[in-house]
C-alpha positions in Angstrom: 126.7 59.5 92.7 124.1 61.1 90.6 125.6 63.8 87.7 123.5 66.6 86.9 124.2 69.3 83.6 123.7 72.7 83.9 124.0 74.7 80.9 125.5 78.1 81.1 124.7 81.0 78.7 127.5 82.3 76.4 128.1 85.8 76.5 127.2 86.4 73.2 125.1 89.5 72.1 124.8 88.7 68.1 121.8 86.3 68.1 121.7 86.3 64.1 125.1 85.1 63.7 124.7 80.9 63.3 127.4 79.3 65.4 128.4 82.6 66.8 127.2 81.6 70.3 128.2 78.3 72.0 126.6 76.9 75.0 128.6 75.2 77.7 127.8 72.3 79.4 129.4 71.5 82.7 128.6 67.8 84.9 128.6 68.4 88.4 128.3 65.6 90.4 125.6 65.6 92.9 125.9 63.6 96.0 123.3 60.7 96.8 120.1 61.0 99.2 122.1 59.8 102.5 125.3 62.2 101.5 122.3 65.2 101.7 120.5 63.9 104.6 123.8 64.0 106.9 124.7 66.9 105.7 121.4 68.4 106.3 121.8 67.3 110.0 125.2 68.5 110.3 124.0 71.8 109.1 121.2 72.0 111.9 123.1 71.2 114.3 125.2 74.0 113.6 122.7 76.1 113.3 121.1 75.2 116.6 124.9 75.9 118.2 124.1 79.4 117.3 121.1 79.7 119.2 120.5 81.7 122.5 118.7 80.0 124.3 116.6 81.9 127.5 117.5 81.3 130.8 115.2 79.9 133.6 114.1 82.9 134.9 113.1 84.3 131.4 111.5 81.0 130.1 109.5 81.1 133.2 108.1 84.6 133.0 107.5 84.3 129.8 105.3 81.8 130.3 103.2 82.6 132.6 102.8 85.9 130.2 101.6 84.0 128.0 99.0 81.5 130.3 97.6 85.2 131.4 97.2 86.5 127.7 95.6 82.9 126.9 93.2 83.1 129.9 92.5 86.8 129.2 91.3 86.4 125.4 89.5 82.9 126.3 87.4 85.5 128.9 86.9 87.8 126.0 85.5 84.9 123.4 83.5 83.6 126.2 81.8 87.2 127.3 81.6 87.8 123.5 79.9 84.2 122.4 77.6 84.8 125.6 76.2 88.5 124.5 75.7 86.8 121.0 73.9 84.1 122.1 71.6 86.2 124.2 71.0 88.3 121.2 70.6 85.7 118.3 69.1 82.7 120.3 67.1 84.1 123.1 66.2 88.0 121.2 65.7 87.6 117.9 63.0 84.4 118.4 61.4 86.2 120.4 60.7 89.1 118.5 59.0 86.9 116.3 57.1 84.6 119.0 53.2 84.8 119.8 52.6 86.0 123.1 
């Protein structure tokens, strides 16, 4: 196991007073990489415990909200990067073309 200090503050409130003020020093031990890792994953799995999970019919409406909204704004970039192209590609050269 790895030890770490932490220092805590005295509650002194005479800074000019040498050796009024003491700071303590306290070694906690902190446990290894694997120790954290496992308890890391016991922790998640805890967590996901919690979780409330949809059921069927939700997940499955919500989805296919979703595959409409996708479909929907892909129809609006593609309308929208069709009028601009019109405009900068085809309108704009040839305002400036010899004809």
């Amino acid at each position: 196991m790895r030890t770490s200090c932490i220092r805590k503050r005295s509650k002194c409130r005479d800074p000019f007073v040498a050796g009024a003020c003491a700071v303590a020093v306290e070694v906690v031990e902190r446990p290894g990489f694997f120790a954290r890792l496992v308890q890391f994953y016991h922790d998640v799995q805890d967590e996901m415990r919690k979780v409330t999970w949809p059921d069927r019919a939700q997940l499955k409406d919500t989805t296919i909200k979703i595959i409409i909204f996708v479909l929907f704004l892909g129809a609006i970039i593609g309308a929208i990067d069709l009028v601009l192209q019109l405009i900068l590609v085809q309108g704009i050269p040839s305002l400036f073309s010899r004809r």
